[in-house]
C-alpha positions as a Markdown table, in Angstrom:
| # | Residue | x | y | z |
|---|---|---|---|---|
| 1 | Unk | 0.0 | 0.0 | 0.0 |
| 2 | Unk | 1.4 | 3.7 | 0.0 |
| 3 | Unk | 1.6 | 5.6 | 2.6 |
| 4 | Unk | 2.2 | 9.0 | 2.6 |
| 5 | Unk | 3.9 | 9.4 | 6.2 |
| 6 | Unk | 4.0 | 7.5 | 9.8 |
| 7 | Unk | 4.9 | 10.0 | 12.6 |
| 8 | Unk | 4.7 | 10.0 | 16.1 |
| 9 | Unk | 2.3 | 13.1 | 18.3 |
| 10 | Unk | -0.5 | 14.7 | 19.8 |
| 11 | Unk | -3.5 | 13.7 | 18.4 |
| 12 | Unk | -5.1 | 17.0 | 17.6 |
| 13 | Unk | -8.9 | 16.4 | 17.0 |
| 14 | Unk | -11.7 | 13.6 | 18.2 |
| 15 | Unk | -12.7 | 13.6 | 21.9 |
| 16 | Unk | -9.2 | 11.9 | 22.5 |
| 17 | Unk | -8.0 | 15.3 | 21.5 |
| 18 | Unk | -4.6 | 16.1 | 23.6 |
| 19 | Unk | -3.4 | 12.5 | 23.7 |
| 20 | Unk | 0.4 | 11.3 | 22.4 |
| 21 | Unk | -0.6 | 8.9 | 19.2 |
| 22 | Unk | 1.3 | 7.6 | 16.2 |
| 23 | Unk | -0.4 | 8.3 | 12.8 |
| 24 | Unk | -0.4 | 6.3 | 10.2 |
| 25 | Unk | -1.3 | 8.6 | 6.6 |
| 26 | Unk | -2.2 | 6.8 | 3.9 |
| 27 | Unk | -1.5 | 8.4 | 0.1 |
| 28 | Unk | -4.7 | 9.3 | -2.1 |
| 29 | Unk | -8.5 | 11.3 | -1.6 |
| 30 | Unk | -11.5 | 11.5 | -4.0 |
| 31 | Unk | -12.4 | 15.0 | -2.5 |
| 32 | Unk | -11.1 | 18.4 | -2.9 |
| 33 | Unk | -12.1 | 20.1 | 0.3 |
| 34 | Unk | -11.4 | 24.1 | 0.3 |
| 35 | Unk | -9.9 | 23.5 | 3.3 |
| 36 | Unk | -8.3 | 20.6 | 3.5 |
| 37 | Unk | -4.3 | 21.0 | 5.2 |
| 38 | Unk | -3.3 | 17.8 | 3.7 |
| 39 | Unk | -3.2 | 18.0 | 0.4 |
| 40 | Unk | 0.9 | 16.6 | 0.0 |
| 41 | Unk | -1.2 | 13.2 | 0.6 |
| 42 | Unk | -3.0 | 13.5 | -2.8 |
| 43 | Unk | 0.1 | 12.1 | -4.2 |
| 44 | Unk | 3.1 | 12.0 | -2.2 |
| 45 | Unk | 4.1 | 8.8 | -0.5 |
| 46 | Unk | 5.7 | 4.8 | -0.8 |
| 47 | Unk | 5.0 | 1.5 | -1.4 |
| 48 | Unk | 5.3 | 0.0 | 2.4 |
| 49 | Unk | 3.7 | -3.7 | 3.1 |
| 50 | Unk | 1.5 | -4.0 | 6.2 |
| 51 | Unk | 4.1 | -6.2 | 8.2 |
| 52 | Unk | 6.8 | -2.7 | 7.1 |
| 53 | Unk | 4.1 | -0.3 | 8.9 |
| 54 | Unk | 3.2 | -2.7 | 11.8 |
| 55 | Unk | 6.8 | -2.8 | 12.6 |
| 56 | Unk | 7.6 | 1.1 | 11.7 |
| 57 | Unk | 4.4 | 1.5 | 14.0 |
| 58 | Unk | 5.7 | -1.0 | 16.9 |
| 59 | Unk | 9.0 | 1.1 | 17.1 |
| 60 | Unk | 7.7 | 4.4 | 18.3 |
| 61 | Unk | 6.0 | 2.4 | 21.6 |
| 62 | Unk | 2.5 | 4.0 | 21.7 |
| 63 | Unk | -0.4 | 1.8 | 21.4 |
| 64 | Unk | -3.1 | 4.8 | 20.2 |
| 65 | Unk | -3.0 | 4.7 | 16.8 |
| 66 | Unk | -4.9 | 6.8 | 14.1 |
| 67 | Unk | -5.1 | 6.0 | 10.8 |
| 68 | Unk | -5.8 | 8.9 | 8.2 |
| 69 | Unk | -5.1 | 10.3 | 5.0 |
| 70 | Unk | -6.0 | 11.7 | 2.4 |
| 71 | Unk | -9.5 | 9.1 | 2.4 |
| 72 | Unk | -7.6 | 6.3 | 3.8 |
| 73 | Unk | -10.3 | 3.6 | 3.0 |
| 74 | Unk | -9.6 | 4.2 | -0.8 |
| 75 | Unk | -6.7 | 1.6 | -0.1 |
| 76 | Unk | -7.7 | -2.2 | -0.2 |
| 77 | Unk | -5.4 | -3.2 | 2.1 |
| 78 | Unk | -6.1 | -0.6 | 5.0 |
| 79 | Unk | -8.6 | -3.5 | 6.0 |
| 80 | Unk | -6.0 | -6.0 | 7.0 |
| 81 | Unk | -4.1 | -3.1 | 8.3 |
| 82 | Unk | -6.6 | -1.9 | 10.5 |
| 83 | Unk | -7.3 | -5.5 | 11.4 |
| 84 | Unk | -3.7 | -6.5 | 12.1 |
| 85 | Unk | -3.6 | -3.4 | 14.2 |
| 86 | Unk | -6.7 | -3.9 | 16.6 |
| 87 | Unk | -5.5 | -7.8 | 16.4 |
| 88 | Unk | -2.3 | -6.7 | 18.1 |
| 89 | Unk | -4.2 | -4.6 | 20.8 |
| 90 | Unk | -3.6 | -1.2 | 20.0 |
| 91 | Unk | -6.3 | 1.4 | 20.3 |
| 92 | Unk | -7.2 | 2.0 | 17.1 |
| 93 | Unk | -9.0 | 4.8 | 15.3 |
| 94 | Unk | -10.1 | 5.8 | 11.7 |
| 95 | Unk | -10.0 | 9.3 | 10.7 |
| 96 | Unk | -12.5 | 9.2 | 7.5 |
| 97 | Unk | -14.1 | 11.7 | 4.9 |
| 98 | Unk | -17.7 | 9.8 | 4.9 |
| 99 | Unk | -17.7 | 10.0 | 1.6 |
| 100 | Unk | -16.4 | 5.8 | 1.8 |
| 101 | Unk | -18.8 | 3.3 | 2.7 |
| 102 | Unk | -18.1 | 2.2 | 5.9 |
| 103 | Unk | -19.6 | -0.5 | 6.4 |
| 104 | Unk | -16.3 | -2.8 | 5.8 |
| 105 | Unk | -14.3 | -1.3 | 9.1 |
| 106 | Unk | -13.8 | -3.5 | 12.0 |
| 107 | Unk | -16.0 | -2.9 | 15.5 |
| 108 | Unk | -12.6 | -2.8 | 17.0 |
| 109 | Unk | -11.7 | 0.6 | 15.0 |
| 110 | Unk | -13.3 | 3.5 | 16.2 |
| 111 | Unk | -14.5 | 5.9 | 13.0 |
| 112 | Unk | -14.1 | 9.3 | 13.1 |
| 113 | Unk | -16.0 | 10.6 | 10.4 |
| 114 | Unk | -16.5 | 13.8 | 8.6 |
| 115 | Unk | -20.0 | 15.6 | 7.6 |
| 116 | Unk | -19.1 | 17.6 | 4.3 |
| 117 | Unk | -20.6 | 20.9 | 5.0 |
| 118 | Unk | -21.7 | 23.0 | 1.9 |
| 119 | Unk | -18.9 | 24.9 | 2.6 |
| 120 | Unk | -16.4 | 22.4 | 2.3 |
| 121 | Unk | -17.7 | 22.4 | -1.4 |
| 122 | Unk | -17.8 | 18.3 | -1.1 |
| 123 | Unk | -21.3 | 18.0 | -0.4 |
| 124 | Unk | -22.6 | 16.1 | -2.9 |
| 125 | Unk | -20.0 | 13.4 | -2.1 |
| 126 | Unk | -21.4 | 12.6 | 1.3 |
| 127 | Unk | -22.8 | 9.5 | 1.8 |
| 128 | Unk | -25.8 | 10.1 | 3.9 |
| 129 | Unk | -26.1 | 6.0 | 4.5 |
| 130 | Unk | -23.2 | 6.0 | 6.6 |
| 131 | Unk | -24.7 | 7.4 | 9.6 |
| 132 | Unk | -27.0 | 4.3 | 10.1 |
| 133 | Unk | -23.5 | 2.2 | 10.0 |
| 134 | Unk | -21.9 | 4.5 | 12.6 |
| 135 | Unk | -21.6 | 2.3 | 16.4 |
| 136 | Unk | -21.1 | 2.7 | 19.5 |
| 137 | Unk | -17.8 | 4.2 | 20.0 |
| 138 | Unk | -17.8 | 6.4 | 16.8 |
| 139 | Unk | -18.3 | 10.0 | 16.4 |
| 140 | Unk | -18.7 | 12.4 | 13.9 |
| 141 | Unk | -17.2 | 16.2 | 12.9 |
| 142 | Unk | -18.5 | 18.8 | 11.2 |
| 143 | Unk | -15.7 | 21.2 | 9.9 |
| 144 | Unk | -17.1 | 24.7 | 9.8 |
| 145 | Unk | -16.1 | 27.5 | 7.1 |
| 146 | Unk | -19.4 | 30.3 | 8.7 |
| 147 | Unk | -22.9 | 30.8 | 9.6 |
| 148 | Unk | -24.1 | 29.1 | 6.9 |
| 149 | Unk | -22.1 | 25.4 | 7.5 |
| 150 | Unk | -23.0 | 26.5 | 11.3 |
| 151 | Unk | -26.9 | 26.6 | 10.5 |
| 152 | Unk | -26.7 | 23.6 | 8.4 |
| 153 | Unk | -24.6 | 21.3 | 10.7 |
| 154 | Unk | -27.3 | 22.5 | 13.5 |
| 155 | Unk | -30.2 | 21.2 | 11.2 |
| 156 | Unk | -28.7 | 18.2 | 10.1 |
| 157 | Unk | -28.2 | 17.2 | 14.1 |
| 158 | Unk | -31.6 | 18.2 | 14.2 |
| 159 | Unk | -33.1 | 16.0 | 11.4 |
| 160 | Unk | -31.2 | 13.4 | 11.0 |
| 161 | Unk | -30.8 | 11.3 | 14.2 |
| 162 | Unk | -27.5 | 9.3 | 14.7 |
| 163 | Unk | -27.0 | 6.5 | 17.0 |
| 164 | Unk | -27.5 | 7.2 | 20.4 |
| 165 | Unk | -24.5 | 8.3 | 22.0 |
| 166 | Unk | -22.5 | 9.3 | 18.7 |
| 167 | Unk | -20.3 | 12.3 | 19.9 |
| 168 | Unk | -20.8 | 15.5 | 17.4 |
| 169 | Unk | -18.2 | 17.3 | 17.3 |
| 170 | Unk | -17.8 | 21.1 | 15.6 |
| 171 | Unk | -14.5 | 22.3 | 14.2 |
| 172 | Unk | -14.3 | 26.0 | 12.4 |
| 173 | Unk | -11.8 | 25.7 | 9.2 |
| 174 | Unk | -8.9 | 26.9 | 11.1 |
| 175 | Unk | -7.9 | 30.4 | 9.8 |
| 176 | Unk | -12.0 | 30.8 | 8.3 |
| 177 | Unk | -13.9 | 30.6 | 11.5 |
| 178 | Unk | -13.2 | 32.1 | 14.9 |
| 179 | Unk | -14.0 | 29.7 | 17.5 |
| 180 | Unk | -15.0 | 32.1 | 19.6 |
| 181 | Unk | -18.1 | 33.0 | 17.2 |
| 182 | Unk | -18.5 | 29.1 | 16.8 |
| 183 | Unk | -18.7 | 29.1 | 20.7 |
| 184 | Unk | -21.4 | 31.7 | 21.2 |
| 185 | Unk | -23.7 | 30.0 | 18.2 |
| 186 | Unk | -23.6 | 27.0 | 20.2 |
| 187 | Unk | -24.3 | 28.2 | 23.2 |
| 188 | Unk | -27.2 | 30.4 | 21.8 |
| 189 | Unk | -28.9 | 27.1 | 20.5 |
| 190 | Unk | -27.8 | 24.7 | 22.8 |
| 191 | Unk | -26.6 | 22.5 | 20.9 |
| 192 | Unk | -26.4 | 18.5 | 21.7 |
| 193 | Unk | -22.2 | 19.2 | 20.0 |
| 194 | Unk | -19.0 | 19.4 | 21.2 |
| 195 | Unk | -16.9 | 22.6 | 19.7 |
| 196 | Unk | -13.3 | 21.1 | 18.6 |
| 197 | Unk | -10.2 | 22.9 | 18.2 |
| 198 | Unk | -7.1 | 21.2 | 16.2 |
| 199 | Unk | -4.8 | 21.5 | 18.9 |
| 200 | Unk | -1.7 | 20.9 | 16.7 |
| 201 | Unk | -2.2 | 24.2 | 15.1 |
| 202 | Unk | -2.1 | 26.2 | 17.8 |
| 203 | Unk | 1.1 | 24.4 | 19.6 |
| 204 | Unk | 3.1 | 23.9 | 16.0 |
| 205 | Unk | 1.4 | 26.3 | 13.1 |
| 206 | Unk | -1.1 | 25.4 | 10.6 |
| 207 | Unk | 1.4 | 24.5 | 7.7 |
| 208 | Unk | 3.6 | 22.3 | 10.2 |
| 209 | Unk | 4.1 | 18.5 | 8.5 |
| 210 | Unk | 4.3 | 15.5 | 10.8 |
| 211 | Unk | 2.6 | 16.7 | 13.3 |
C-alpha cells in the first residue's frame, strides 16, 4: 500500500484530543475540500507492506493509533491493516471523509467521520447512508467555514438522528472561522455538539508537517 507518512504526536482532533498517538497517513482522496491541510497526501508517498508499517508503528511504543489520509479507506489493504492493528491490541482509530462506505471497518476501529458541510464544497460526495453504519464508540465532525455550515450542521443534528451516544463534534476551518463565534452560536442554541479545536495548530502552526 502507500503511505504518505507515519509520525509520532499529539492527536489534535476527536474527543481523544490532547493524547500522544502515532499516525499512520495513507497516500490518495477522491475529494477536494477548500480546506483541506493535507493535500501533499493527494500524491506523495511509498510503497510500504503491512508487516513494514506494523513494525515502523511497533518502534515508536505507543499503542493509540490513528489511521488517516487523504481518504484512507480508498486503499484495499487498510482493511487488514486496521485488522492487524486492533488484532495486536492497539487502540485503534479511523480518521474518515464519509464520503467511503463504511460498512467494511472493524468494531474494534473506532471511525471518526467527517459531515461535508456546503462549505467544504464536497457536499454532494457525502454518503448520507453511513450514519446508520456508525456504532457505539464512533463519532462524527463537522468542519465549519461560517454561519451558513453553522446553521446547516445544526439542522442536520436536528433531522437526521444518529445512534444514540454518537459524539458531534464542531470544528471552524482553522484560519476561516473564529471559534470564539462558533462558541457563542452553540451556546445560543444549545446544541447537543462538542466545539473542537485542532490543537496541533495552535502548539506547531497550521502548515507544520508531521505533526
Amino acid at each position: 500500500m502507500i503511505i504518505n507518512e507515519i509520525f509520532y504526536s499529539i492527536q489534535g482532533e476527536s474527543t481523544r484530543a490532547g493524547l500522544p498517538c502515532v499516525f499512520v497517513r495513507l497516500t490518495a482522496c477522491n475529494l477536494r475540500c477548500v480546506y483541506c491541510d493535507t493535500a501533499h497526501a493527494f500524491h506523495e508517498g511509498d510503497s510500504m507492506t503491512i508487516e513494514e508499517i506494523v513494525t515502523a508503528v511497533a518502534a515508536i511504543g505507543c499503542r493509540f493509533v490513528t489511521i488517516t489520509g487523504g481518504e484512507p479507506l480508498l486503499q484495499e489493504e487498510v482493511y487488514p491493516l486496521m485488522d492487524r492493528l486492533a488484532g495486536s491490541g492497539y487502540d485503534l482509530q479511523l480518521e474518515t471523509s464519509g464520503a467511503v462506505d463504511i460498512s467494511r471497518v472493524g468494531r474494534r476501529a473506532r471511525v471518526i467521520m467527517d459531515i461535508k458541510t456546503p462549505g467544504s464544497r464536497m457536499l454532494h460526495e457525502m454518503n448520507w447512508d453511513n450514519l446508520e453504519r456508525l456504532k457505539q464508540g464512533d463519532e462524527v465532525k463537522f468542519v465549519l467555514m461560517g454561519r451558513e455550515d453553522y446553521e446547516w450542521a445544526r439542522d442536520v443534528i436536528r433531522t437526521r438522528p444518529l445512534p444514540a451516544g454518537i459524539p458531534v463534534l464542531m470544528s471552524p476551518a482553522h484560519g476561516a472561522l473564529e471559534p470564539s463565534e462558533l462558541a457563542e452560536w452553540m451556546k445560543r442554541d444549545h446544541i447537543a455538539a462538542r466545539l473542537q479545536l485542532q490543537i496541533h495548530k495552535y502548539i506547531w502552526g497550521p502548515d507544520r508537517r508531521g505533526v
